[in-house]
N, C-alpha and C positions, 0 to 999 in steps of 0.2 A: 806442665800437664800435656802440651800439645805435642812436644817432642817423645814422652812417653808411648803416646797412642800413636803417633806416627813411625814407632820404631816399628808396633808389629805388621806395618807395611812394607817396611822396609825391603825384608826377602824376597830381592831377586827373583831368585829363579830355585829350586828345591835341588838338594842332589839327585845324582846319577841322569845329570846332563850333557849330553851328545852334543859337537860340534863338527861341520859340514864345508863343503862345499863353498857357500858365503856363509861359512860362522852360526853363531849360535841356532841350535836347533829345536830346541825346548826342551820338553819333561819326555824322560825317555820310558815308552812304553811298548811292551811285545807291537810285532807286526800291525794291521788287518786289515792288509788289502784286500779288497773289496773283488769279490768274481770278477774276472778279467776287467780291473779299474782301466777305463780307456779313456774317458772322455771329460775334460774340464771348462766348464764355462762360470764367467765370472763378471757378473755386472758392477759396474762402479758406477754411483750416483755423485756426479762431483760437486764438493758443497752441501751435501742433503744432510739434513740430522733431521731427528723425527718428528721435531713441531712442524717441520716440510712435508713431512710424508702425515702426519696426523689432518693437516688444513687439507689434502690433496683426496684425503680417505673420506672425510667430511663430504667436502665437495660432490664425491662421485657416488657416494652410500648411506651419507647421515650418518653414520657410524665412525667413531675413530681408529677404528682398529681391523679395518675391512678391507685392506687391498689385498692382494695374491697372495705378495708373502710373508702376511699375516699368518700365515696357515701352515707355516714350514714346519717338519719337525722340531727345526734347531733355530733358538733366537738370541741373541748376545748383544752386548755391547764391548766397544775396540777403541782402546786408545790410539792414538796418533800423533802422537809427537815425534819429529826430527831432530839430529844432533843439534842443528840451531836455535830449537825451543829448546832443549835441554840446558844448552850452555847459558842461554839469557838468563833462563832462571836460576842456574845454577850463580851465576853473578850479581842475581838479587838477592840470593838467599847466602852467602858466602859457602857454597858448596864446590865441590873440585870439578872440573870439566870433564866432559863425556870423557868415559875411557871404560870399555868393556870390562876388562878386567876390575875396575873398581863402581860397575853400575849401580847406583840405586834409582829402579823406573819412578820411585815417588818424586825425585827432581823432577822426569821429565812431566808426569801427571800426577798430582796430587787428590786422593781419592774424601782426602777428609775438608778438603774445598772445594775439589770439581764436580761430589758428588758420584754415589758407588753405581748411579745406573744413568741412564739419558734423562735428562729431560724434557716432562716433565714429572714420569713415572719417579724421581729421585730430585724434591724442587729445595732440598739443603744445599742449594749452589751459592758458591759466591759470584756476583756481577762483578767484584775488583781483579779477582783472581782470571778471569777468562778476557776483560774487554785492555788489556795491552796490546800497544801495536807489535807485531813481528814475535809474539809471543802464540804462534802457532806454524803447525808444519805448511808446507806449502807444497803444490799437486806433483812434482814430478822426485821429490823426497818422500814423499806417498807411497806415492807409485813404485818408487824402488825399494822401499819396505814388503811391499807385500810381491815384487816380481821377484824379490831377488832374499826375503828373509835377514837385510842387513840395516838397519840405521846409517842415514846418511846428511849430507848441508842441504840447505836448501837450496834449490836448482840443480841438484846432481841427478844425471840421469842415466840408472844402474851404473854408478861410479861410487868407489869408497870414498868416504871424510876425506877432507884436506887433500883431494886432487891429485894424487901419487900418478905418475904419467905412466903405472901398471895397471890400474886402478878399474878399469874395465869390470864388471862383474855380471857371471853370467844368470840368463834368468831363467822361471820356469818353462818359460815357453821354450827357450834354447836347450835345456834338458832334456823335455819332453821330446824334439825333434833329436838329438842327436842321439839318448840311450834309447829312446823307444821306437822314434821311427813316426813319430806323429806327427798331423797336419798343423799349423799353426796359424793363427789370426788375430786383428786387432779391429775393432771398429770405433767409429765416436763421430759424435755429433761437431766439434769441434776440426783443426785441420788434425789430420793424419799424422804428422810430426811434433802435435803440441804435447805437453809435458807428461799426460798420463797415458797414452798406446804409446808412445817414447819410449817411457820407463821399462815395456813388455818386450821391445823387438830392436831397440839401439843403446848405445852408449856414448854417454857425454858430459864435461866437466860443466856445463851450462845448457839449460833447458830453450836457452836465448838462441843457441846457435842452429835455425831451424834448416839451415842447408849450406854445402862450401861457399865460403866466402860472404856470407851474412853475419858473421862477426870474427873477431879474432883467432879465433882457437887454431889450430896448428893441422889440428887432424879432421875428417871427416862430419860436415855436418850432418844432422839427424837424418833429412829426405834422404842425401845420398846412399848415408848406411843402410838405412830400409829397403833402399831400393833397388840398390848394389851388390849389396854386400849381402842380409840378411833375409832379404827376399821372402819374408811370411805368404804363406799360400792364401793367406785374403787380407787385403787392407782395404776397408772402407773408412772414408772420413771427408774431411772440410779442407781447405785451404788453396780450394780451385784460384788460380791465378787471373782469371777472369772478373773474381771479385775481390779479391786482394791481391798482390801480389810479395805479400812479405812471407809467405809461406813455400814460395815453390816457383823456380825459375825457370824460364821459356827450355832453355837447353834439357832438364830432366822431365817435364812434360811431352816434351816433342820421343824422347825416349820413350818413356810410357805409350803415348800414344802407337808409338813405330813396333813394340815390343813382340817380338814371339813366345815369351815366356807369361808374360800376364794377358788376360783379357781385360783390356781397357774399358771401363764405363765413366764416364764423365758427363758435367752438368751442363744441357742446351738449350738453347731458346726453345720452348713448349712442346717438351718431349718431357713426357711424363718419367720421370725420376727412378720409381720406384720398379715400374712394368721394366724399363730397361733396365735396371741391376740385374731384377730377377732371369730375365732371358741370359744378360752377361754372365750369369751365377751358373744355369744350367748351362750353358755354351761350354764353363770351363769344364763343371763336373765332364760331360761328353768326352771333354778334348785333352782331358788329365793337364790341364794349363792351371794357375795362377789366377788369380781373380785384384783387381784393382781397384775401386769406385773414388773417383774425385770429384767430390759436390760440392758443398757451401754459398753462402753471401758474404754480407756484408759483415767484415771482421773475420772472415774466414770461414763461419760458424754455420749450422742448417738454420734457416727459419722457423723457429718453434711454431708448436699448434696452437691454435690461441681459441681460449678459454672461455666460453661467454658465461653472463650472469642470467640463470634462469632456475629462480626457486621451482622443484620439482623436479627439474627434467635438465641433468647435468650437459652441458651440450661442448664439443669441441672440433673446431673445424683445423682445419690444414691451411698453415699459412701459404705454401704454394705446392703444386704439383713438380716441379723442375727438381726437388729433392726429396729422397726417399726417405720416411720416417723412419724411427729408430726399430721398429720391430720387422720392418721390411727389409732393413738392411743386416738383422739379427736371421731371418729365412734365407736372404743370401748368402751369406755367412757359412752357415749349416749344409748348405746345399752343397756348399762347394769343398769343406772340410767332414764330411762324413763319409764322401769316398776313400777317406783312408781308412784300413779296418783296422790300422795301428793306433786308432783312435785322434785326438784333438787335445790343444787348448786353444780357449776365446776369450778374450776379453772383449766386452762390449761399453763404451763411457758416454752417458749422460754428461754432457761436458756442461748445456748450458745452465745447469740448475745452476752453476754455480756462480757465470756470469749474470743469473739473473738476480741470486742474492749480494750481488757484487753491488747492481744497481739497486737492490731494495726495491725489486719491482715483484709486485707478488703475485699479479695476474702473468706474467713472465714467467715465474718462477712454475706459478700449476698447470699452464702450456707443458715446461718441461718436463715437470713427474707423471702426467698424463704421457708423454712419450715414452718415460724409461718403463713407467706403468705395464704400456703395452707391448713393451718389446721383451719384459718378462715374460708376460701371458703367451708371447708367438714360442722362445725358447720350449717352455713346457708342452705345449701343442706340440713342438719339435718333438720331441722326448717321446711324448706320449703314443705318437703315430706308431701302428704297428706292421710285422714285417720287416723292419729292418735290425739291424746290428746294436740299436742305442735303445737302453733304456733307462730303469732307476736303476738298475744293480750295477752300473760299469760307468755311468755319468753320477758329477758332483757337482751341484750348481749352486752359487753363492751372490745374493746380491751384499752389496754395503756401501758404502761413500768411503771417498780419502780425508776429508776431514768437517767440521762443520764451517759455515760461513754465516754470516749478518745477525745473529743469534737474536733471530723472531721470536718474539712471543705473540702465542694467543689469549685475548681475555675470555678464562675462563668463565665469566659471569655473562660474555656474551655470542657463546658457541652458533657457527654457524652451519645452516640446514644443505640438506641434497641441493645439489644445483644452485647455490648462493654464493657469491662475491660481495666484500666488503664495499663499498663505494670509496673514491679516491679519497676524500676526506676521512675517512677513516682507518687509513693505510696510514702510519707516519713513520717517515726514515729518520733515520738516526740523528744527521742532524738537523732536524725540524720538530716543533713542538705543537701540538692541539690547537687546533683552530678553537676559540669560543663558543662551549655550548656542546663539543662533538666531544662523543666518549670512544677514543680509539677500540677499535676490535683486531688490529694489529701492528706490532709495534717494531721496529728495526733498533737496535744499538751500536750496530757496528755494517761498516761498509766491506769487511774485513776478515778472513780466515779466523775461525777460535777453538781453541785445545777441547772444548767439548768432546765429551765420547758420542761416537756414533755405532750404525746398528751393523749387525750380522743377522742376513735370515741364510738359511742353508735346507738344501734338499736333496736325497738321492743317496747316494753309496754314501757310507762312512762320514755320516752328517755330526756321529758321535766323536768322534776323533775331536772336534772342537772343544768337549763338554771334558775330556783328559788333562788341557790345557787350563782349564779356567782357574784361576786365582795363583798362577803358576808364577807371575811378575808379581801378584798383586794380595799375597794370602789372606784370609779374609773377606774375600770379596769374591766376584766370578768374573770380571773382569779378563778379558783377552790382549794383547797388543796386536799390532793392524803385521809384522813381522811375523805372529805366527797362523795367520792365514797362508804365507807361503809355506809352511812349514807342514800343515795339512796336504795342501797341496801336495807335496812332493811325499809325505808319506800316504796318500793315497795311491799315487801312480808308480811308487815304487816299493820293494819290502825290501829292500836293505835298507842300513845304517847307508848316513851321511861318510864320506872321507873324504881326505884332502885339509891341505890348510894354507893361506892367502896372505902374504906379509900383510901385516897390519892388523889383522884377526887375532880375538883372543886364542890359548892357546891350552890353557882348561877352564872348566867350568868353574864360574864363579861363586861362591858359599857367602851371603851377605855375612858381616862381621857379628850381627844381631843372633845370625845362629850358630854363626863360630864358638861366640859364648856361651852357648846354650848345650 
């Protein structure tokens, strides 16, 4: 019976499907680009799935359903899996290994155990089905999903399967700057070179290799390339060498620092963080220069804002001044990428959501949706300011996460009010069990990345374009994959067809066998 109902999942992808650039490009539909589409920003919450963002909504409104982009025109949910979730399960379930031409996405996600929407809006999940180890995508195979529109291993970054030494693959932001002329940026909370702004602005066979000669590989590490090679007109991010130094070595710092092409802003003993981005930010706009920001602490990473518990009156303070939160460094950003009138792309990452679900720390975790929170709200303010060149009709803005992590649950029986935090006994990680007598109000399963689907809000130009796609892997369902958010992308910013084709890439569209017979 089960293989009956799961054939009519089966189908791929529908005919009169287009292949590109990096390969498949989904459901082929007339044009509509959007009056002069210019401008693409794109928040990633790393780690976040929506009982993250429901406890965070809670938190700040009483309401579960109350943050910004609550309110988008376009709301979905996006698979995520990579070739390496694929193939595992493809090896538990005796299915045939990734290979485009013979796709079926129900290997990589199964809708009739994962459940057809997030949860909890869809709570028919299976707990066996999600809590495997390495049986989920990992950030910088994400990442290059939706940079680059291609499935890849984990740890590849914008690099095809199986490490072909061609293997390079080019991304949206590289497109935008090269056929359109547009500015390009990456930001995050995390360092500059860790696996998800990685995935937007370098390439590499390992996510590990965070600069030359920090591991093996042959060819340029990540910093290098960024900094060298592809040079984005704004990188902000973490991995100041002052508090780690696994990110970023004294030789390309002392560059950076020396640089005529970028303005240098980095993190100093009790200079306020954020004040000097922003002046760095305006300095470049002036000076038609490059914009730089190297901040972080400890592990690389910004000091999240930290969270206090106060029934009422939601309260959140700044862990420290010497780093600029995420929405400030989202006004930097903008500031310095709007002087193009060829438009933009931005990625902006919430990195620590996910390090904080890593730990199962949940006052950690609502620190960090409270940052990515507000750096939404800054973007839109962006948008919204009049007199300039950017509005809704030419800007597309998308928040979502690369995949789920810790797979929280809230007890529904015992929802929490405006301004409330759980007390510690009532937080329990995955592996630990109930104290005597305490009825958790929320609960950890896993320390660990999980195949859960996560959300899509979208706003601005051609928000519809997403609603074309739905149920396109997945028929039956509405369902997206996190591949064709780049695929949006680029048919936003451009009105032609995809061309071109990439050894290794399929080379027509695929017809599952389910409708062949049909």
């Amino acid at each position: 019976m089960k293989k009956f109902a799961q054939a009519a999942l089966l189908v791929a992808l529908l005919p009169g499907l287009s292949f590109g650039d990096n390969g498949l490009k989904g459901m082929a539909v007339p044009p509509q680009k959007a009056a002069e589409a210019k401008n693409i920003i794109l928040f990633i919450g790393d780690g976040m799935q929506l009982e993250h963002e429901i406890a965070y909504s809670r938190y700040l409104t009483g309401d579960d359903f109350a943050l910004v982009w609550d309110n988008f025109p376009y709301q979905g949910s996006v698979t995520t899996w990579d070739v390496t979730t694929y193939n595992n399960y493809a090896t538990l379930e005796g299915q045939t290994p990734f290979d485009y031409d013979q796709l079926d996405p129900a290997v990589g996600y199964d809708a009739l155990r994962g459940g057809f929407d997030r949860y909890p809006l869809d709570e028919t999940v299976s707990d066996d089905y999600f809590l495997r180890p390495r049986y989920a995508t990992d950030s910088a195979s994400a990442g290059t999903a939706m940079a680059t529109g291609l499935k890849t291993d984990d740890g590849n970054v914008a690099w095809l399967s199986r490490d072909p030494a061609d293997g390079a693959l080019k991304t949206i932001a590289e497109q935008l700057r090269e056929e359109r002329g547009a500015a390009i940026g990456v930001v995050s909370t995390v360092p500059f070179n860790h696996a998800t702004p990685a995935a937007f602005v370098s390439h590499n066979v390992s996510r590990n290799n965070y600069y030359t000669g920090r591991s093996g590989y042959a060819g340029l590490g990540i910093a290098d390339e960024i900094i060298q090679v592809v040079k984005p007109d704004v990188v902000i991010g973490g991995g100041h060498l002052d508090y780690d130094g696994g990110y970023l070595p004294r030789a390309l710092y002392d560059e950076l620092s020396q640089s005529d092409e970028f303005v240098f802003v980095d993190r100093q003993p009790d200079v306020d963080g954020g004040k000097a981005l922003l002046a760095g930010a305006q300095q470049a706009a002036r000076g038609g220069k490059k914009l730089f920001g190297l901040f972080g602490g400890a592990g690389g990473n910004f000091e999240p804002p930290v969270v206090l518990d106060q029934p009422g009156f939601p309260t959140v303070e700044p862990a420290t001044q010497e780093n600029p939160t995420l929405a400030t460094a989202t006004e930097a950003a903008l500031t310095v990428l709007a002087e193009n009138q060829k438009g933009f792309f931005l990625m902006v990452e919430q990195g620590d959501i996910d390090w904080a679900n890593h730990a199962n720390d949940y006052r950690w975790m609502m620190g960090t949706m409270h940052d990515l929170h507000e750096a939404v709200k800054a973007a839109i303010a962006y948008v919204d300011q009049p007199g300039d060149h950017i509005d809704w009709s030419n800007t597309l803005l998308m928040v979502t996460s690369d995949h789920g992590n810790s797979y929280m649950r809230l007890n529904p029986e015992l929802p929490m009010t405006k301004g409330d935090l759980p007390a510690s006994e009532e937080i329990i990680a995955w592996n630990q069990a109930p104290a005597p007598g305490v009825t958790p109000i929320v609960t950890y399963a896993t320390g660990s990345h999980t195949n859960e689907l996560v959300s899509l809000y979208v706003k601005g130009a051609a928000a519809d374009l997403f609603t074309t796609r739905e149920g396109s892997w997945y028929p039956g369902t509405n369902l997206l994959d996190n591949t064709q958010i780049h695929e949006v992308m680029h048919e936003f910013a451009f009105t032609w067809e995809y061309a071109g084709w990439r050894p290794g890439m399929p080379r027509a569209p695929f017809v599952s066998p389910v409708r062949a017979a049909r």
